[in-house]
N, C-alpha and C positions, 0 to 999 in steps of 0.2 A: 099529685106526686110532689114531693119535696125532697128537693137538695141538700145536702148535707155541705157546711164548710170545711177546710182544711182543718180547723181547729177545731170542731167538732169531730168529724174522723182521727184525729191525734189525742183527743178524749177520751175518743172509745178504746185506742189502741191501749192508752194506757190502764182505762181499766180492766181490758181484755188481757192486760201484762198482770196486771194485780191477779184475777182469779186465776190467770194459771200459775202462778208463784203459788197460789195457796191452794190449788189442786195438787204440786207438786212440793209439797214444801217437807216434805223427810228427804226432797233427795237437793231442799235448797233451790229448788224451780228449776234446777237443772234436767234440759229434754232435747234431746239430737232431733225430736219429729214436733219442736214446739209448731210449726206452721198450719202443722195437723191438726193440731188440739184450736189453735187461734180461728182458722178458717170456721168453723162452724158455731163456734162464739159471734164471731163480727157477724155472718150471713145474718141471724136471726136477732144481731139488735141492728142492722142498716135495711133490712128488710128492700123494700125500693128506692129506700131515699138519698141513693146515689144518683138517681134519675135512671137508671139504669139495672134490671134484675143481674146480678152476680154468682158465682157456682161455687162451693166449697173447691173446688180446681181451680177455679179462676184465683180466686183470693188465696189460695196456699200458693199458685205461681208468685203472684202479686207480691206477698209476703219473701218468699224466698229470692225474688229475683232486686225486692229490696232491701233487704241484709247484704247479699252480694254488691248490689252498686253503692249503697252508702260505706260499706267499707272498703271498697276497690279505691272510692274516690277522697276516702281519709279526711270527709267532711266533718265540721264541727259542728254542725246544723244537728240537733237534738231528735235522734231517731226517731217517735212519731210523728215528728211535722213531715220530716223525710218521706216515712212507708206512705204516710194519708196522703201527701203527693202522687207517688205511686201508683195508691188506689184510685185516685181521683181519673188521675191521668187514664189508667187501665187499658 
């Protein structure tokens, strides 16, 4: 089993930001349920290598509950190092 780093999960997120921008790109990647679409993206490229198996719930809480706190706390910390903290953290 292998670990994944911060910076690794902040890789993924952003390439998981990229295919959904261009899953959604007539309406501009704009998606009120984008955590829906990310969660089952991330599950099947982190596979185990959180140390830990993760749930498409798990990871949409995850996701949502770090959109919320990185903007409650009007951090300038660069959104996927933020979430993959998050994740890491879980």
């Amino acid at each position: 089993m292998t670990t994944m780093s911060g910076q690794e999960v902040a890789r993924l997120l952003v390439e998981t930001g990229h295919a959904h921008h261009a899953a959604y790109a007539a309406s501009d990647g704009v998606d009120p349920e984008w955590a829906t679409w990310y969660a089952p993206y991330l599950q099947a490229h982190l596979e185990d290598r959180l140390g830990r198996k993760v749930t498409r719930s798990e990871l949409t809480y995850l996701l949502i509950k770090s959109e919320r706190e990185h903007d409650a706390a009007d951090d300038d910390s660069a959104w996927p190092d933020y979430y993959a903290g998050v994740i890491l953290e879980g």
